[in-house]
Backbone as CSV, one residue per row, in Angstrom:
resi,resn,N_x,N_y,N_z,CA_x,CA_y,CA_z,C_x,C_y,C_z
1,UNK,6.511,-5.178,-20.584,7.571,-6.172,-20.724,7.723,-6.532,-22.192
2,UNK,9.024,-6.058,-22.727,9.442,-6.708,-23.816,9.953,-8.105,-24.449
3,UNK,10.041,-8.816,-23.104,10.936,-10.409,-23.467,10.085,-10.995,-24.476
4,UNK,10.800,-11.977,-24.876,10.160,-12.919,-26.371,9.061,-13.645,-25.600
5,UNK,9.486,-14.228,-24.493,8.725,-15.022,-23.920,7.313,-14.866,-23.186
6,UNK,7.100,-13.598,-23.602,6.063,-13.143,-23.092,4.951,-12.770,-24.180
7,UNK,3.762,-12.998,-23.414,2.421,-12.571,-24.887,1.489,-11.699,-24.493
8,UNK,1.148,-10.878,-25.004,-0.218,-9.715,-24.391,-1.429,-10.523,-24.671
9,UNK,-1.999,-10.530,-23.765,-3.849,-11.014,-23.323,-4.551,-9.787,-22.970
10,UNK,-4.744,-8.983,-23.856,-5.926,-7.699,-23.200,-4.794,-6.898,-23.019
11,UNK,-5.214,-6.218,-21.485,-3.992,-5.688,-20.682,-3.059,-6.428,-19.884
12,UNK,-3.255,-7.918,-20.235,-2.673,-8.410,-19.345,-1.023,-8.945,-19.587
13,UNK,0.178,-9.060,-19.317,0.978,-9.835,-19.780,0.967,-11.571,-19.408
14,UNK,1.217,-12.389,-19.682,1.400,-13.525,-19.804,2.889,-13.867,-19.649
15,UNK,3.515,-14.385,-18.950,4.662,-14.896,-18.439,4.878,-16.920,-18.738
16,UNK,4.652,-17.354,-19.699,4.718,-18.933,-19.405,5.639,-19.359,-18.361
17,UNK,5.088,-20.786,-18.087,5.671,-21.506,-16.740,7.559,-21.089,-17.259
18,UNK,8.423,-20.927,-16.493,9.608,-20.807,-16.394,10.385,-21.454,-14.999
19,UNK,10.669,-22.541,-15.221,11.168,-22.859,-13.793,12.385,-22.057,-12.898
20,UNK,12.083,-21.284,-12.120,12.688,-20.139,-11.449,12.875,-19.487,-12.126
21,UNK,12.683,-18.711,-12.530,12.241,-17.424,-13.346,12.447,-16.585,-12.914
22,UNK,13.552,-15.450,-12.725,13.988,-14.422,-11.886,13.616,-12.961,-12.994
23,UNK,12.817,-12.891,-12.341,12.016,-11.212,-12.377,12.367,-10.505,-11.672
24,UNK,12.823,-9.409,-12.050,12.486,-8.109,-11.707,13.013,-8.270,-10.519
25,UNK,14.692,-7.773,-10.698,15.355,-7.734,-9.223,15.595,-8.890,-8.964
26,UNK,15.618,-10.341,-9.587,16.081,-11.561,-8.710,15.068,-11.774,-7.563
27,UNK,13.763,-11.658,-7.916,12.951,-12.348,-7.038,12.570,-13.791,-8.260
28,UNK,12.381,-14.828,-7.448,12.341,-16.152,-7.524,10.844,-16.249,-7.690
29,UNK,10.149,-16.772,-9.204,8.878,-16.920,-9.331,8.701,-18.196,-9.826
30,UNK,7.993,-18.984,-9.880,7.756,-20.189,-10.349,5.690,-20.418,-11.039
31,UNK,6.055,-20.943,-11.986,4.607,-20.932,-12.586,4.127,-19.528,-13.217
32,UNK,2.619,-19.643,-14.175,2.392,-17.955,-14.758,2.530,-17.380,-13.764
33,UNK,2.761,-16.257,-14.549,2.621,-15.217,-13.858,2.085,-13.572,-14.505
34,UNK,0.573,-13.389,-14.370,-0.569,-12.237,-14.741,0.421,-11.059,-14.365
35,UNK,1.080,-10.199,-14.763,0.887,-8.914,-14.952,0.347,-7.517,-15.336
36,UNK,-0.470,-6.833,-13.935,-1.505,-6.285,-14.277,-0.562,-4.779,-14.613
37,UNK,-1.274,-3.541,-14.650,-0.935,-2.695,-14.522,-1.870,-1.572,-14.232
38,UNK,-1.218,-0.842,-13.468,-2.217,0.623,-13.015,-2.104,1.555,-13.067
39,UNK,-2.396,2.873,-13.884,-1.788,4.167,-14.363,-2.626,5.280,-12.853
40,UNK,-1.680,5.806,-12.318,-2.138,6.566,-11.977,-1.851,8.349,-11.886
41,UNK,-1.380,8.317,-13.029,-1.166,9.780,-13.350,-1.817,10.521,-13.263
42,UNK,-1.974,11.883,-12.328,-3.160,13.102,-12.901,-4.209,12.835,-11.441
43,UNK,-4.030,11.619,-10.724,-5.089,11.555,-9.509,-4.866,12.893,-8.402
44,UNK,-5.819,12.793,-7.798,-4.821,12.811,-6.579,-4.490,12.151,-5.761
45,UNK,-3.946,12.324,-4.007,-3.318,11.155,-3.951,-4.562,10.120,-3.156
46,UNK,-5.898,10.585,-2.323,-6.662,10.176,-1.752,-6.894,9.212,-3.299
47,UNK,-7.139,9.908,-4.500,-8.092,9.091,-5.559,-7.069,8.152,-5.791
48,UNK,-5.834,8.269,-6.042,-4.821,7.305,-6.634,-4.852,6.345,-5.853
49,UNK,-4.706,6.029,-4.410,-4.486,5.308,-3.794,-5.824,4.251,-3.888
50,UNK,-6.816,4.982,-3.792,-8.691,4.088,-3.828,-7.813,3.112,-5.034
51,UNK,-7.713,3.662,-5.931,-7.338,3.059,-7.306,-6.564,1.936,-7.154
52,UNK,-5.295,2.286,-6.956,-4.616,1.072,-6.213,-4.726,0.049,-5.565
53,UNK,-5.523,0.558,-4.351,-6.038,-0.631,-3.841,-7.499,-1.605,-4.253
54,UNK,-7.407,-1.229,-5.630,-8.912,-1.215,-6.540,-7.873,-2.473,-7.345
55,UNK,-7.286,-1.667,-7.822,-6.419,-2.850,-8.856,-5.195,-3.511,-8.060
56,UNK,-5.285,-3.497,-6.585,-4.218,-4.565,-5.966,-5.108,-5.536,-5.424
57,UNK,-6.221,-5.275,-5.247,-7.425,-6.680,-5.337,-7.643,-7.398,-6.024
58,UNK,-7.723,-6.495,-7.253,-8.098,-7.378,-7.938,-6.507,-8.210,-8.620
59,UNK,-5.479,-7.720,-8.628,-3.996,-8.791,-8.938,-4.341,-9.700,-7.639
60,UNK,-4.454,-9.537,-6.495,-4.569,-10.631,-5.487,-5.778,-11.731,-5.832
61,UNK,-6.697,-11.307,-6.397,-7.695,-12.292,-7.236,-7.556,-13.093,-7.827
62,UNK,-6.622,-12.696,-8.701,-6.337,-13.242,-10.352,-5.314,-14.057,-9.902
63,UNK,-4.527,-14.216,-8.859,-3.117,-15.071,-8.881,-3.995,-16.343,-8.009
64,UNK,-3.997,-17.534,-8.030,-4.204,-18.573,-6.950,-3.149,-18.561,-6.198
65,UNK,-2.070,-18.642,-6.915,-0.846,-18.566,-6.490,-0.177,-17.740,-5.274
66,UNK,-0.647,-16.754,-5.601,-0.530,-15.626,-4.940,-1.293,-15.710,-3.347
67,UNK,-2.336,-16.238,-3.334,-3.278,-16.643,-2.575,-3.108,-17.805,-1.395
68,UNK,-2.232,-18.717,-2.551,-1.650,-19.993,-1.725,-0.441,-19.443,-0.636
69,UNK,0.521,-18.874,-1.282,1.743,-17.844,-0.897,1.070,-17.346,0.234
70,UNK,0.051,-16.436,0.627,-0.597,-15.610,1.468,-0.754,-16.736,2.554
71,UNK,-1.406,-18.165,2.829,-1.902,-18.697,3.463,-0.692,-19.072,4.451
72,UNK,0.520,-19.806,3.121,1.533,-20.290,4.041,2.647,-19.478,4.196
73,UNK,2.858,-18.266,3.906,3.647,-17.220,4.590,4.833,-17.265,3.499
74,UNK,4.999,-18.348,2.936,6.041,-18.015,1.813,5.815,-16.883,0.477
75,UNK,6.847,-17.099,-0.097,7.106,-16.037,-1.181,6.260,-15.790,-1.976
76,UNK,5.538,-14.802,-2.959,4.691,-15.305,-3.890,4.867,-15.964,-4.863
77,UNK,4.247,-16.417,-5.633,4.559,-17.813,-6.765,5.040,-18.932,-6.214
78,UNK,5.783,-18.499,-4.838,6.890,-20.016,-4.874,6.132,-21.431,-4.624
79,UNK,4.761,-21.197,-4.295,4.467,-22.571,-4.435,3.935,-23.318,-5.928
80,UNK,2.794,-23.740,-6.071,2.478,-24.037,-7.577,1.190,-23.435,-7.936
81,UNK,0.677,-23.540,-9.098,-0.203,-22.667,-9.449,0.102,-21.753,-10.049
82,UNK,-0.604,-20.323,-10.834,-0.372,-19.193,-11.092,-0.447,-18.068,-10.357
83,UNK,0.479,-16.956,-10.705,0.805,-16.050,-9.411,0.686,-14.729,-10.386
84,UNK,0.531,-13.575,-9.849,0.097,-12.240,-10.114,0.758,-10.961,-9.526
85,UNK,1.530,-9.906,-10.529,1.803,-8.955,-9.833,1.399,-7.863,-10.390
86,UNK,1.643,-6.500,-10.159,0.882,-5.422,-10.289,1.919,-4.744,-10.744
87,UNK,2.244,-3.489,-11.830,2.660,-2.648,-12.305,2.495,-1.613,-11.877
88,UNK,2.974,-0.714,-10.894,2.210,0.658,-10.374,3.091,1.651,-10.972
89,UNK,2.467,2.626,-12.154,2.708,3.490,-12.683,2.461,5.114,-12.079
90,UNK,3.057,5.220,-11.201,2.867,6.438,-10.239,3.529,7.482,-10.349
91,UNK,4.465,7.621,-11.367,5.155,8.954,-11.846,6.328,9.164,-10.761
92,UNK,7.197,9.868,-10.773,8.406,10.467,-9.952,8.347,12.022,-9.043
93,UNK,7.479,12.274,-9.324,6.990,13.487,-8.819,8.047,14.916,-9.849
94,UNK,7.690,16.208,-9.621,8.472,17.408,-10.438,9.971,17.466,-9.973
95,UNK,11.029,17.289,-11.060,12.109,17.163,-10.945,12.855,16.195,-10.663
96,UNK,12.236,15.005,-10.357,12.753,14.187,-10.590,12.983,13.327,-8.753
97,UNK,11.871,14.434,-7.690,12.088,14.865,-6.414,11.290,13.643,-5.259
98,UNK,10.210,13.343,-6.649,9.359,12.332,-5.996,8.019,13.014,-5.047
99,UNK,6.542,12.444,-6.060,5.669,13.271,-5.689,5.005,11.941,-4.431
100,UNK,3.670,13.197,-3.964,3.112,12.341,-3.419,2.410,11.167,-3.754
101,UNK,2.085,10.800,-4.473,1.419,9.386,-4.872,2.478,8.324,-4.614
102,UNK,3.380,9.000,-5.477,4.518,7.665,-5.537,5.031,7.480,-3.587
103,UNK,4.982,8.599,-2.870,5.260,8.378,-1.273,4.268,7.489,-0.612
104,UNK,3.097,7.986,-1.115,1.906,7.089,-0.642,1.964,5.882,-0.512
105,UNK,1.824,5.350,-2.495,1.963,4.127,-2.239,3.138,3.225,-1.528
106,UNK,4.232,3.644,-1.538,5.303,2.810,-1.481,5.059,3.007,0.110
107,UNK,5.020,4.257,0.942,4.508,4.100,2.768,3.814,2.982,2.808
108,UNK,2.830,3.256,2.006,1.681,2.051,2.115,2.251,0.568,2.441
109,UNK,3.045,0.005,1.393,3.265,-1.107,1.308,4.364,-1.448,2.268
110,UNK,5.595,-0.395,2.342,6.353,-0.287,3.531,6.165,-0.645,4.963
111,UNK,4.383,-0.045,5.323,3.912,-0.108,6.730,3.503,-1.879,6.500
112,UNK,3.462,-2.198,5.446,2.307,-3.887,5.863,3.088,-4.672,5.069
113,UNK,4.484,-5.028,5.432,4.957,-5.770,4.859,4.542,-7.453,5.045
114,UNK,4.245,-7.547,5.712,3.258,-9.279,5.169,2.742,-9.219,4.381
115,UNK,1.716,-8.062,3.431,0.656,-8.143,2.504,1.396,-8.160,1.647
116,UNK,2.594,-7.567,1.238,3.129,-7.605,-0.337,4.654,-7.938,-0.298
117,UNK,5.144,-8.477,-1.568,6.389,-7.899,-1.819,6.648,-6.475,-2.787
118,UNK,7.492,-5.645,-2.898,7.787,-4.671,-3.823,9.171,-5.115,-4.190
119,UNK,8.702,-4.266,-5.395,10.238,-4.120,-6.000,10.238,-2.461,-6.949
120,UNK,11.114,-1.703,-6.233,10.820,-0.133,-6.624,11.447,-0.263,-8.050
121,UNK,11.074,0.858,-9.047,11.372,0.389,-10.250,12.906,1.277,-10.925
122,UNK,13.178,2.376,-9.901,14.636,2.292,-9.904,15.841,0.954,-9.451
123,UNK,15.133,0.277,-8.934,15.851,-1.123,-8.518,15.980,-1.783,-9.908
124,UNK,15.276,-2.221,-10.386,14.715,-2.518,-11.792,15.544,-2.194,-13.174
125,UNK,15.412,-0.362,-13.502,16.069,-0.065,-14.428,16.167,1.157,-14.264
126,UNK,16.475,1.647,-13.331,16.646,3.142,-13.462,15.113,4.163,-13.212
127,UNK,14.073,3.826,-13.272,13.642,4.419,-13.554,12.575,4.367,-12.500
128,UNK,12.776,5.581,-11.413,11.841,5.353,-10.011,10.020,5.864,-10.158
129,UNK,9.415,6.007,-11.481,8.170,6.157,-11.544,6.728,5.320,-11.764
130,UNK,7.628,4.305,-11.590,6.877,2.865,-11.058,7.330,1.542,-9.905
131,UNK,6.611,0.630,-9.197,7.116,0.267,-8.382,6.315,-1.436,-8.716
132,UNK,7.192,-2.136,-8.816,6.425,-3.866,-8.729,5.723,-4.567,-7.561
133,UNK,4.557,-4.504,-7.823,4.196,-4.909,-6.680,3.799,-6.734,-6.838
134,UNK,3.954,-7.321,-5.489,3.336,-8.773,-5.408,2.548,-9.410,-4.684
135,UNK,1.203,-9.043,-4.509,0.321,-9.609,-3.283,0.346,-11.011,-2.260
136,UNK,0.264,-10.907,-1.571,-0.114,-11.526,-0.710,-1.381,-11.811,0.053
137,UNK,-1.675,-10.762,0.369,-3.315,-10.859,1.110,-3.491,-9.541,1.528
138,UNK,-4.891,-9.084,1.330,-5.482,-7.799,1.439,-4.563,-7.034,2.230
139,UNK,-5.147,-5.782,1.891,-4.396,-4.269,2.973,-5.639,-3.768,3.548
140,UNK,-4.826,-3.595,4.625,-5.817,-2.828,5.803,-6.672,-1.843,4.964
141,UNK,-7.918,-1.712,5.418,-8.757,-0.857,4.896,-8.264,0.460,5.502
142,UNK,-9.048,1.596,4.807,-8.974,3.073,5.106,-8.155,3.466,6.464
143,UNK,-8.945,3.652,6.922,-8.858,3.440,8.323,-7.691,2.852,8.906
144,UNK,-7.801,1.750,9.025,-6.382,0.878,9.644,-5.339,1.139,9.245
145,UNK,-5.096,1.765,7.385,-3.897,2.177,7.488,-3.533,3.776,8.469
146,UNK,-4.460,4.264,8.941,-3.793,5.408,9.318,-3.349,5.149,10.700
147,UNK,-3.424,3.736,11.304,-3.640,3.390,12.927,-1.891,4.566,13.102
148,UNK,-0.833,3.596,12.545,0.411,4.413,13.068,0.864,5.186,12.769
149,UNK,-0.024,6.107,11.854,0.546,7.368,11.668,0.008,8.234,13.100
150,UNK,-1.012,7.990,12.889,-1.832,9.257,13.973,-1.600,8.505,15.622
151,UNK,-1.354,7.365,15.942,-0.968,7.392,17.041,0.322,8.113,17.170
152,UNK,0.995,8.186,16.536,2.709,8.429,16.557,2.461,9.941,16.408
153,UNK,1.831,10.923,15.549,1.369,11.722,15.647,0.846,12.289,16.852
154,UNK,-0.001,11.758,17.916,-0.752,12.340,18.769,0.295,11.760,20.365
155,UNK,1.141,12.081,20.027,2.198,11.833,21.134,2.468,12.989,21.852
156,UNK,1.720,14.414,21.675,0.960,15.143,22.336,-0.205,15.665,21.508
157,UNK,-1.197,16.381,22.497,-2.518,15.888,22.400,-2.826,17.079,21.282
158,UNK,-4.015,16.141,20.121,-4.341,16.971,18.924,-5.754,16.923,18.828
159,UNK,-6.589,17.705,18.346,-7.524,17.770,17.821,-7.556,17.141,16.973
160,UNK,-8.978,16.583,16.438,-9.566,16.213,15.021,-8.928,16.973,13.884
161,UNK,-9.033,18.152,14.100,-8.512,19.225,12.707,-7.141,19.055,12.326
162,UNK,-6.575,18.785,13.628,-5.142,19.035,13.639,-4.864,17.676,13.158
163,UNK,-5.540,16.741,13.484,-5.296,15.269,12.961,-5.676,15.152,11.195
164,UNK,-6.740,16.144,10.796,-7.674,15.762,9.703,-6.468,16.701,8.491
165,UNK,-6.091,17.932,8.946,-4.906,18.478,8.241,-3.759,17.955,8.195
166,UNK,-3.398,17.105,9.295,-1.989,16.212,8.726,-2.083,14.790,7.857
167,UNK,-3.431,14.704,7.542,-3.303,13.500,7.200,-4.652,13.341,5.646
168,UNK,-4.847,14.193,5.752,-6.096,14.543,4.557,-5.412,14.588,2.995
169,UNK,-4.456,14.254,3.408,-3.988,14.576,1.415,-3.466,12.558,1.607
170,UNK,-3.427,12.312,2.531,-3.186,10.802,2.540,-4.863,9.774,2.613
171,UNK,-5.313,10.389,2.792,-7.307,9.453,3.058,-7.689,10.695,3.246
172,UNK,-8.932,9.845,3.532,-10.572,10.746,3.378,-10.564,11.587,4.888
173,UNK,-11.505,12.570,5.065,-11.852,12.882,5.993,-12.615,12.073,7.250
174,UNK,-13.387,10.945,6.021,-14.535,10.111,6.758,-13.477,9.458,7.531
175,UNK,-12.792,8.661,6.439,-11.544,7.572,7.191,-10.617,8.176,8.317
176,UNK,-10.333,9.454,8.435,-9.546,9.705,9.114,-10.306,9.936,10.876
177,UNK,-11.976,10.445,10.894,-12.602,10.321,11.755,-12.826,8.928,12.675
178,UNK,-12.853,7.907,11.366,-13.130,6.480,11.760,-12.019,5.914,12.633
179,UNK,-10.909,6.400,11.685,-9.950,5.869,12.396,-9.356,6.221,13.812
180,UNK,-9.726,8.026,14.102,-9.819,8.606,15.691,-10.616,7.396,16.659
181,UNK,-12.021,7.057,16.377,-13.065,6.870,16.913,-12.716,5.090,16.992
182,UNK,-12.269,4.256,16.341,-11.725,2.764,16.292,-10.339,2.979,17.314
183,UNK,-9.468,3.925,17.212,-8.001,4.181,17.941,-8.922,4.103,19.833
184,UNK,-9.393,5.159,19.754,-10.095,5.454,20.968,-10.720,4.209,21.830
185,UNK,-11.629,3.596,20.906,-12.302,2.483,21.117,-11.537,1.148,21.573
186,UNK,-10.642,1.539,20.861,-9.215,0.485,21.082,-8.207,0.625,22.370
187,UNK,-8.676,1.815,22.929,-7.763,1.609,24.017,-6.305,2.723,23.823
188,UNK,-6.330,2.714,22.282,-5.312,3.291,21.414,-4.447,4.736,21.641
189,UNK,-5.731,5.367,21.844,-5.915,6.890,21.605,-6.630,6.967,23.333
190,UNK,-6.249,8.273,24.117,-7.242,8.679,24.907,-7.881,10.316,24.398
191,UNK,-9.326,10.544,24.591,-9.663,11.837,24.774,-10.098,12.546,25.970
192,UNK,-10.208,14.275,25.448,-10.675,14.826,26.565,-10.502,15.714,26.159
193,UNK,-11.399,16.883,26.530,-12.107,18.176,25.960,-10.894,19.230,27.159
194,UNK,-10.884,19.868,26.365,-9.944,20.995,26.872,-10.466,22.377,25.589
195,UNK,-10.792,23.626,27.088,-11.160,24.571,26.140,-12.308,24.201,25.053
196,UNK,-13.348,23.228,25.420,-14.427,23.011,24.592,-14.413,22.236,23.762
197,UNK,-12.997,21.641,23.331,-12.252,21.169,21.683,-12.168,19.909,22.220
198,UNK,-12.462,18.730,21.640,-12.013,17.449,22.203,-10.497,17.367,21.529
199,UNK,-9.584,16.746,22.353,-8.228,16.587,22.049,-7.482,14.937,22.425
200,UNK,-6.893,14.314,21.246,-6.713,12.687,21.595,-5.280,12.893,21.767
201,UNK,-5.095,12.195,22.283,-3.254,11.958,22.713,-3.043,10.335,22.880
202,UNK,-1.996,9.322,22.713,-1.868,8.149,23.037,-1.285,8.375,24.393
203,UNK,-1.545,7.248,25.035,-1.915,7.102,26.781,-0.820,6.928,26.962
204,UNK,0.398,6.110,26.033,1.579,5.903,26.633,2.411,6.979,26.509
205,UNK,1.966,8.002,26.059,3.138,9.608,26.450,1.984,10.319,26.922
206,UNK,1.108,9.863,27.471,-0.139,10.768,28.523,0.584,11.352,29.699
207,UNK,1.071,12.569,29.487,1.465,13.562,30.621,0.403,13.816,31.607
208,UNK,-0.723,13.955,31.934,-2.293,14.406,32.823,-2.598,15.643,31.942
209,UNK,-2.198,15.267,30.508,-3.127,16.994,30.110,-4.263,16.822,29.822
210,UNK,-5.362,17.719,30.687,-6.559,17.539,30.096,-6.949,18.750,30.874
């Protein structure tokens, strides 16, 4: 951020109190406001994302504000105190086509819209290789984010592999097991061995294959 009104602290920007203060897209901020930032160029997308949600903790830390916002469901900043948002520097992908990181994160925040606000950074200025983010309160861990992909996915019945290859360039292998084995546990997911292979399917498009 170039405005006058702003001062560098470290990496941090500094925003002084501005009463309604329209940032970035005409969202409505009131009180500081910490601007962090997070480069994630060159990851991949399992590492980029750890990262992210490494430095979207810690912006949810640093804001009280942000924190207060989380409790009572309103906007961030809009109550009093200081508030915190995140810079996600995620590149555009080759040609201009949009890679995976930048899909990642923005799915990410897309699927849990209570936890954040965004603001994509072609909204902004043209330029879609970063995205504004504004916390609210934690994101589902590993795991939990994959709950609706792979149920929606297993709307006929898949193996582990078949689950661990559609979804392995998005999380871990570990996470993606955890998250079979929590789905299941949940009622979520059913299994059953066919041909030796255990195979999960969700119960509500459960045809009797097994």
């Amino acid at each position: 951020m170039s405005a006058p009104w702003c001062r560098r602290l470290g990496a941090i920007t500094v925003v002084p109190s501005l009463q309604y203060l329209i940032l970035f897209c005409g969202i409505s901020l009131c009180g500081a406001i910490a601007v962090h930032q997070v480069d994630l160029h060159g990851m991949k997308t399992t590492d980029a994302i750890a990262c992210f949600i490494r430095a979207y903790d810690n912006a949810l830390g640093s804001g009280s504000g942000v924190g207060a916002a989380s409790r009572s469901g309103s906007r961030p900043g809009s109550g009093s105190g200081s508030a915190a948002c995140l810079k996600v520097v995620h590149g555009y992908g080759s040609g201009g086509l949009g890679g995976d990181t930048r899909h990642a994160v923005r799915s990410l925040l897309k699927a849990n819209p209570a936890c954040a606000d965004y603001v994509l950074g072609e909204d902004v200025d043209g330029n879609p290789g970063y995205t504004i983010v504004y916390p609210r309160r934690r994101l589902p861990s590993g795991s939990e984010r994959l709950y609706p992909g792979i149920v929606d996915y297993c709307s006929s019945p898949k193996t582990k592999s078949d689950v661990v290859r559609r979804f392995v360039r998005r999380s871990t292998e570990g996470d993606i097991g955890r998250a079979l084995r929590e789905l299941e546990n949940g009622g979520r997911l059913r299994s059953f061995l066919k041909n030796g292979r255990r195979h999960y399917v969700d119960p509500r498009s459960d045809r009797g294959w097994n």
